[in-house]
C-alpha positions as CSV (number, residue, x, y, z in Angstrom):
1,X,6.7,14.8,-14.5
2,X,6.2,14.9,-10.6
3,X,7.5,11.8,-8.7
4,X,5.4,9.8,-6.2
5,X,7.4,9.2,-3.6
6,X,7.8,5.0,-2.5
7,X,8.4,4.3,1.2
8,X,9.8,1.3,0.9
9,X,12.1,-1.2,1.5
10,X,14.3,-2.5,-1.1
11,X,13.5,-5.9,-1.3
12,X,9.9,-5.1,-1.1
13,X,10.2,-3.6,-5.0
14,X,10.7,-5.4,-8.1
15,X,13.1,-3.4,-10.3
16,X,13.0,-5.5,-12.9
17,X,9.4,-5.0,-13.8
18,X,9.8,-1.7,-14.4
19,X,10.4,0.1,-17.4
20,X,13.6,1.7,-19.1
21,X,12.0,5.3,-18.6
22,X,11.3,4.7,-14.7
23,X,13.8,7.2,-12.5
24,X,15.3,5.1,-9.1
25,X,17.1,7.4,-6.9
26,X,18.2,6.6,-3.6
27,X,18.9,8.4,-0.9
28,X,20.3,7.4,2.6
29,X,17.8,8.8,4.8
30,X,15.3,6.7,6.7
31,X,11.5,6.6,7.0
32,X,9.9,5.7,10.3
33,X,13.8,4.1,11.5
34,X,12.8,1.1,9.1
35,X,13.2,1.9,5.2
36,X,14.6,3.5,2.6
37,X,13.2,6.5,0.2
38,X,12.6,5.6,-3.4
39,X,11.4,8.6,-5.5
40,X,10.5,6.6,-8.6
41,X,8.2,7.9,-11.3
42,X,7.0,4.6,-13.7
43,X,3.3,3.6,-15.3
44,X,1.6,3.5,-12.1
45,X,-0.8,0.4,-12.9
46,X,0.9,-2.2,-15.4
47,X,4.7,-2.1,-14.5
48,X,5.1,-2.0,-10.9
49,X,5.0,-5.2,-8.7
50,X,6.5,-6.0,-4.8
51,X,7.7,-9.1,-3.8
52,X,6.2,-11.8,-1.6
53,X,9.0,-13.1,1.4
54,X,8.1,-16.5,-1.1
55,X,9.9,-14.7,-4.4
56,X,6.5,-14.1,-5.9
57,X,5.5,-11.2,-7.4
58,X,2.1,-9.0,-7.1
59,X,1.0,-6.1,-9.1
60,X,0.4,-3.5,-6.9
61,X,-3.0,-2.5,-8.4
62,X,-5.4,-5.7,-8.3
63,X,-9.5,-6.1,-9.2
64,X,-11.4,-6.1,-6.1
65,X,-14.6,-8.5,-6.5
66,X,-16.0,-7.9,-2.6
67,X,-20.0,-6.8,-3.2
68,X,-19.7,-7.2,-6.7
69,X,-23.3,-8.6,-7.7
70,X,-24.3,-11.6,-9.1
71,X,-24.5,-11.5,-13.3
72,X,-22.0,-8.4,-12.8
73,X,-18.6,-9.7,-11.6
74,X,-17.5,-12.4,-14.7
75,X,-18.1,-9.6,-16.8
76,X,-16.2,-7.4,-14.4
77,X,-12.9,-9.9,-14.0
78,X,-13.2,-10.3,-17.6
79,X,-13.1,-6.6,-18.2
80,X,-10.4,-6.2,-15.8
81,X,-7.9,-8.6,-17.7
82,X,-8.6,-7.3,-20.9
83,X,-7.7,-3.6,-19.6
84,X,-4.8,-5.2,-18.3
85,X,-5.1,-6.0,-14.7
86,X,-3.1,-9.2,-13.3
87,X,-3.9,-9.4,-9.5
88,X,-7.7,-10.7,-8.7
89,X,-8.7,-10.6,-5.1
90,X,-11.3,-12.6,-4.4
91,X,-12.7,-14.9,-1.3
92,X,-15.5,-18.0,-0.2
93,X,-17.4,-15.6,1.2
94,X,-18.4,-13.1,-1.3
95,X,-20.4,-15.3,-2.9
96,X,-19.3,-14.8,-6.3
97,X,-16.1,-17.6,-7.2
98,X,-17.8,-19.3,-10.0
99,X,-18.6,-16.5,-11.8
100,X,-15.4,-15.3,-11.0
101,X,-14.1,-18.5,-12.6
102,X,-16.1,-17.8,-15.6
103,X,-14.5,-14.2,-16.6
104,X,-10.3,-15.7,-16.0
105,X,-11.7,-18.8,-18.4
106,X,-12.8,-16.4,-20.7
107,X,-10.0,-13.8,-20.4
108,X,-7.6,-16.9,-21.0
109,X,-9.5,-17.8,-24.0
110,X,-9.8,-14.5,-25.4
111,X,-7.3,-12.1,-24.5
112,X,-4.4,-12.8,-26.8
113,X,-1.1,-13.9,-24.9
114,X,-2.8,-14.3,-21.3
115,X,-2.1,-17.4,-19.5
116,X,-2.9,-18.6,-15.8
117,X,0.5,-18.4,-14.7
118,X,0.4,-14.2,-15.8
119,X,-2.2,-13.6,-13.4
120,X,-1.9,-13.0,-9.5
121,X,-5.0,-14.7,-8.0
122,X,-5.5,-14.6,-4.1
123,X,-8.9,-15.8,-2.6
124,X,-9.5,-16.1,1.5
125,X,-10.2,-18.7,4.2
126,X,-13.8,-18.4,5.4
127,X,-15.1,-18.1,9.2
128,X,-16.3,-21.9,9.3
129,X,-13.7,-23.5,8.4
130,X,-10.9,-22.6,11.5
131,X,-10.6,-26.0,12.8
132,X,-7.4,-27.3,11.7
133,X,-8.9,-31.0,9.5
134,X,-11.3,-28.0,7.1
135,X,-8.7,-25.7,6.0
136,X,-7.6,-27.8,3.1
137,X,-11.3,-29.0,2.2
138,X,-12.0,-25.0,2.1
139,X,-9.1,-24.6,-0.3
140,X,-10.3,-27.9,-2.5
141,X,-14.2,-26.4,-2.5
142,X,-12.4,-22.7,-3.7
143,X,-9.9,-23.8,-6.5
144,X,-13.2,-26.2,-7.7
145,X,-15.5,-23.0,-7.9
146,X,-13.1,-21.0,-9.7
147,X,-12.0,-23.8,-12.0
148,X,-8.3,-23.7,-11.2
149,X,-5.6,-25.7,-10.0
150,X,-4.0,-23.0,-7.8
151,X,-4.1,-20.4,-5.7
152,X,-0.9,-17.7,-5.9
153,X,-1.9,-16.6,-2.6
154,X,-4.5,-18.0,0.1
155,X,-5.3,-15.7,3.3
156,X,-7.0,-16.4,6.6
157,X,-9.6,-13.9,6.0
158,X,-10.2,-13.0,9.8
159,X,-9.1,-13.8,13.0
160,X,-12.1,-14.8,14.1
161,X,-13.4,-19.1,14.2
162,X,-17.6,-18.9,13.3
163,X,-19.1,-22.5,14.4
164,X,-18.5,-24.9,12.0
165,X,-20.9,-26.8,9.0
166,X,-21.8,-25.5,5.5
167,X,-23.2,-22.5,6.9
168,X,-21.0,-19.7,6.0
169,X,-22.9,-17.1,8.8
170,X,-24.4,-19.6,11.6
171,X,-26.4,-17.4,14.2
172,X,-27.1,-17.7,18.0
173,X,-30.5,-19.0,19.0
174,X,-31.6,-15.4,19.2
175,X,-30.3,-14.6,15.9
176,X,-28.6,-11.4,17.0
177,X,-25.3,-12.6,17.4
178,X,-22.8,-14.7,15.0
179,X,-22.3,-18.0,16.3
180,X,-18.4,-18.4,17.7
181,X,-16.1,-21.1,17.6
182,X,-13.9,-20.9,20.4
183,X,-12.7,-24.3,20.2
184,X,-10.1,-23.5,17.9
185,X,-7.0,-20.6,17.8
186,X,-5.8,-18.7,15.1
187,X,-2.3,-20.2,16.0
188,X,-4.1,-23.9,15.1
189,X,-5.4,-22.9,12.2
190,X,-2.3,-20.6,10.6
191,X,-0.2,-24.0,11.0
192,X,-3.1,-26.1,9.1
193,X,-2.7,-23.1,6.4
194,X,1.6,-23.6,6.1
195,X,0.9,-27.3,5.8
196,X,-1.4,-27.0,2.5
197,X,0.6,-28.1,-0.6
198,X,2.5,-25.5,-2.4
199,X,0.6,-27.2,-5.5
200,X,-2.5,-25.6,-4.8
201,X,-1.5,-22.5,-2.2
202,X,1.5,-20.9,-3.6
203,X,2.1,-18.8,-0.8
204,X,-0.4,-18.4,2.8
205,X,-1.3,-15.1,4.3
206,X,-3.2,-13.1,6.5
207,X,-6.3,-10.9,6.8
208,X,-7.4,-8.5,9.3
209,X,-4.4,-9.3,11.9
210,X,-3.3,-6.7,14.4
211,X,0.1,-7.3,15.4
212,X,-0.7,-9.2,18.2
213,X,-2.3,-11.7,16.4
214,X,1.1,-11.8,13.7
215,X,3.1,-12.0,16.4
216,X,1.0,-15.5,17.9
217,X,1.2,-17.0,14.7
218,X,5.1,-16.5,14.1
219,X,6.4,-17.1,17.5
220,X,4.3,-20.5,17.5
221,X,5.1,-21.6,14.3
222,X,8.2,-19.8,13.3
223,X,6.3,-19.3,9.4
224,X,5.9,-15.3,8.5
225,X,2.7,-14.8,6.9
226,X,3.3,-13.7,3.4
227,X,0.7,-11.0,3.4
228,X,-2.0,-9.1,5.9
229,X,-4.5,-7.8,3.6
230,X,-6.1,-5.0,5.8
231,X,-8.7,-2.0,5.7
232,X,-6.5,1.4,5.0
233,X,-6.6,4.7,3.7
234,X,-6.1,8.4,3.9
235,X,-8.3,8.1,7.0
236,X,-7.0,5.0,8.5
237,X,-2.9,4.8,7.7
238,X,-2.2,2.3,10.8
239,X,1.4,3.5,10.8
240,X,2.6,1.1,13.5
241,X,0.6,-2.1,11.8
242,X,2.8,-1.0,8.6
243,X,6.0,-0.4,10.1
244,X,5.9,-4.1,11.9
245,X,4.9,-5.5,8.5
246,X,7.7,-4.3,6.8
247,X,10.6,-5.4,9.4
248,X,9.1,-8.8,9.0
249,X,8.6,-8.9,5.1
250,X,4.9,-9.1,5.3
251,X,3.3,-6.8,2.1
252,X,0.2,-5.4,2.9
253,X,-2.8,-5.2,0.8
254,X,-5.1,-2.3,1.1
255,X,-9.4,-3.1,1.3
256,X,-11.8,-0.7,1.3
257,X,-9.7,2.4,-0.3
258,X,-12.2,4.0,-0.9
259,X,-14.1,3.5,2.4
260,X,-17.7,1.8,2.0
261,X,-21.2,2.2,2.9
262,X,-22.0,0.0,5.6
263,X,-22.7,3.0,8.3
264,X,-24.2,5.1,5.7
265,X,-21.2,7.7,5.9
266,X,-20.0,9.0,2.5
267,X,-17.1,7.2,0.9
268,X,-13.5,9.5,1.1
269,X,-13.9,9.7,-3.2
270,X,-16.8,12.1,-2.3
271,X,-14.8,14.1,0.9
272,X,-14.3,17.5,0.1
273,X,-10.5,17.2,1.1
274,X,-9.8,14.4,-1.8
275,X,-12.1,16.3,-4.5
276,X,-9.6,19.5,-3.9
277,X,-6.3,17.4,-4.0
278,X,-7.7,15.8,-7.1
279,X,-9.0,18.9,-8.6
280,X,-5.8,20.5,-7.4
281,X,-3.2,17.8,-9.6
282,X,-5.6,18.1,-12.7
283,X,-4.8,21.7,-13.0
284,X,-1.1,20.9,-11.7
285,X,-0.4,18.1,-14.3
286,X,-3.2,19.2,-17.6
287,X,-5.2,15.8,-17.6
288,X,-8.2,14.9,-15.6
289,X,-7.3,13.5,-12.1
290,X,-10.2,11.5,-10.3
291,X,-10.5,11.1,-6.2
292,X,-10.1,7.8,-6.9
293,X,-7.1,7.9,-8.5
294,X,-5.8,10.2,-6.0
295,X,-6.3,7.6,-3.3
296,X,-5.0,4.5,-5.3
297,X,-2.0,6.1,-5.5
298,X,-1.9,7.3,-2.5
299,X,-2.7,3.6,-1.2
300,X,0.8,2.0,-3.1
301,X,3.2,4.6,-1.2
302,X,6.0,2.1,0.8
303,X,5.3,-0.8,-1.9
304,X,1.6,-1.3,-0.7
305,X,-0.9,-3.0,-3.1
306,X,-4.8,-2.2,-3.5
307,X,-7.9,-3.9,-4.9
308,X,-10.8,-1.3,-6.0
309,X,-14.0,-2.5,-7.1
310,X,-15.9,-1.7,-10.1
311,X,-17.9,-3.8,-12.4
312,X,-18.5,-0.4,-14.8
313,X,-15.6,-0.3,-18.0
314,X,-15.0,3.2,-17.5
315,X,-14.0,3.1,-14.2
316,X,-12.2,-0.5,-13.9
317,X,-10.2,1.3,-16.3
318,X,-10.0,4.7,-14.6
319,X,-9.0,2.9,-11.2
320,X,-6.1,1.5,-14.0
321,X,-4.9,4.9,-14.6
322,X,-1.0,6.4,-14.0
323,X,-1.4,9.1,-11.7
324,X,1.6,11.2,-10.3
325,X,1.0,12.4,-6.4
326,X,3.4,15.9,-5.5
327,X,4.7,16.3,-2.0
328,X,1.4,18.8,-1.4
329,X,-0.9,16.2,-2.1
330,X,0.5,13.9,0.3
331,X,0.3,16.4,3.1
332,X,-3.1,16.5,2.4
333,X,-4.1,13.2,2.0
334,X,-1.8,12.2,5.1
335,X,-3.5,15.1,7.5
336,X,-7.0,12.9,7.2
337,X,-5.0,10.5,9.1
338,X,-4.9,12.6,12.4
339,X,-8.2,11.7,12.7
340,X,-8.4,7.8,12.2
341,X,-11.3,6.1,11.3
342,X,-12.3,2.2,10.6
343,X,-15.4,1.6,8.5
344,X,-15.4,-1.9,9.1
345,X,-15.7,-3.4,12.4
346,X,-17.8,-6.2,12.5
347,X,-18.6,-6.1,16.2
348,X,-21.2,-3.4,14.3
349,X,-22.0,-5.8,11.3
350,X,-25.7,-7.0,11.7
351,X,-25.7,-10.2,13.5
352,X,-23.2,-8.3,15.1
353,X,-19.7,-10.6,15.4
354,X,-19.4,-10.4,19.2
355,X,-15.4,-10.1,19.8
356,X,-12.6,-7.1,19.9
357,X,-10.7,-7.2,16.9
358,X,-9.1,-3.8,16.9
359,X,-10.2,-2.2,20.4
360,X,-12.3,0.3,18.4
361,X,-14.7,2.3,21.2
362,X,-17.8,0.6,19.8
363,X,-15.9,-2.7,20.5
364,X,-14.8,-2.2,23.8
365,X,-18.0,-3.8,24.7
366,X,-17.9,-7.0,23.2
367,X,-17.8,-10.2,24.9
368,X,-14.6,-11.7,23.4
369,X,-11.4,-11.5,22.0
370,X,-9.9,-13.6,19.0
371,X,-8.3,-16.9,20.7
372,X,-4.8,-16.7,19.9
373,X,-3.5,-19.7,21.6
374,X,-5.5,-22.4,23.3
């Protein structure tokens, strides 16, 4: 069998969860001047976890529930932990936490053997609730939507402070614009995070952080963020944002694999490149290979972990498949990364979010930057 080659750094992997007839070989060479090569070939879905700088672990391969619908996502969770996911990525904002709630109550009830403590769950900090005396409230309002007593992982879910109230997108008079904070710093509201009880947020991360904004947040509170969950793929591998992450033991979680629709471009599962590296493998390895596979694999190289989205059986169970990825297919899938591209930057989002998260060119013309330190 061919052997995907990890990227990783030691600590980052959890031997232990893998099985007898996964091959570890070392070598002494570095990668990028900051890790080690693992070649390591193991079930790519249920067996392979990293390590959070808290001891946790995380599958690598979670259920995404961002723009799942309404009447769709319990269903979808429920799915999910049936197939045999274990990591649920969820947030405030998507709308969707009580139903979400629903599907783990029914897994737990149902699925024989599952309990709370085997599942990974991570939800997200919303915009309007930055200043330091809401954080905890938000965390209260998101453990009693989903019906749970804790959270294995809670993330700041952007940078960026919206005004606060109960409104979770509050607008400028000419509704064009979201309305700002910029009473409050991402430094002021990372240190109400590291003060919630460990009884209800397990471990505190990140979301959307360039290394600027990791590197406020640690110098002023001296507390590493135990994840930055970020946009990445083939087109967008952010090779410097990784290699800081993994000098300071931050494991980064990939969003949008797959791309997403929100400038009408099509999503990389349909680029022509990914359909011939998949198509490629399938005649490589006898057994169907999908795009999508391709890329989830792809998106765990160097001890990453990824949440697709599905709320279909067949593919929340496809996106579940092993899938082995040969030197060739890297090369491929790496070369998309010559020429980067973000899909989300919501300086573009309509009302359009009037700051410079990433110094994109469209966002060269906003108004502001995130406050890092007041």
């Amino acid at each position: 069998m061919a052997a995907l080659r990890l990227l990783t750094r030691p600590s980052f992997l959890s031997i232990s969860s893998l099985s007898s007839s996964t091959r570890i070989n070392l070598t002494r060479s570095t990668y990028n001047s900051f890790s080690r090569p693992f070649s390591i070939t193991a079930n790519m879905s249920s067996g392979r976890t990293v390590t959070l700088n808290t001891g946790a672990k995380i599958p690598q391969i979670g259920y995404g529930t961002w723009q799942a619908a309404p009447g769709e996502v319990g269903a979808g969770v429920y799915e999910a932990l049936k197939i045999g996911y274990r990591h649920l990525d969820l947030a405030k904002v998507y709308g969707n936490q009580k139903e979400v709630g629903e599907g783990i109550k029914k897994a737990l009830a149902e699925v024989p053997g599952l309990k709370r403590e085997d599942i990974f769950i991570t939800s997200k900090l919303w915009n309007n609730a930055h200043n330091p005396e809401d954080v905890a409230p938000a965390l209260d309002d998101t453990l009693a939507e989903l019906g749970l007593e804790y959270l294995d992982l809670y993330l700041i879910h952007w940078p960026v402070a919206f005004a606060p109230g109960a409104n979770l997108f509050p607008k400028a008079a000419d509704g064009s614009e979201s309305l700002l904070n910029r009473n409050v710093s991402i430094v002021q509201t990372w240190k109400a995070m590291t003060e919630l009880p460990k009884s209800k947020a397990r471990a505190v991360g990140v979301s959307n952080f360039t290394i600027e904004h990791l590197e406020a947040v640690i110098a002023a509170t001296g507390v590493v963020p135990a994840a930055n969950q970020i946009e990445r793929h083939p087109r967008l591998p952010d090779p410097e944002l990784i290699k800081y992450c993994a000098e300071k033991g931050i494991i980064i979680t990939a969003y949008s694999a797959f791309g997403n629709n929100t400038k009408g471009l099509p999503l990389l599962v349909n680029s022509d490149e990914v359909k011939a590296v998949a198509e490629n493998l399938a005649k490589k390895q006898g057994k169907p290979v999908t795009p999508a596979q391709v890329i989830l694999a792809w998106s765990q190289i160097g001890g990453h972990t990824v949440i697709p989205k599905s709320v279909t059986k067949a593919r929340i169970a496809e996106n579940f498949q092993e899938v082995d990825l040969d030197d060739e297919a890297i090369a491929a899938l790496n070369k998309l990364g010559e020429t980067p591209y973000r899909f989300n930057v919501p300086f573009n989002y309509n009302p359009k979010w009037n700051v410079n998260l990433f110094n994109t060119e469209d966002e060269k013309a906003a108004a502001h930057t995130p406050i890092i330190k007041l």
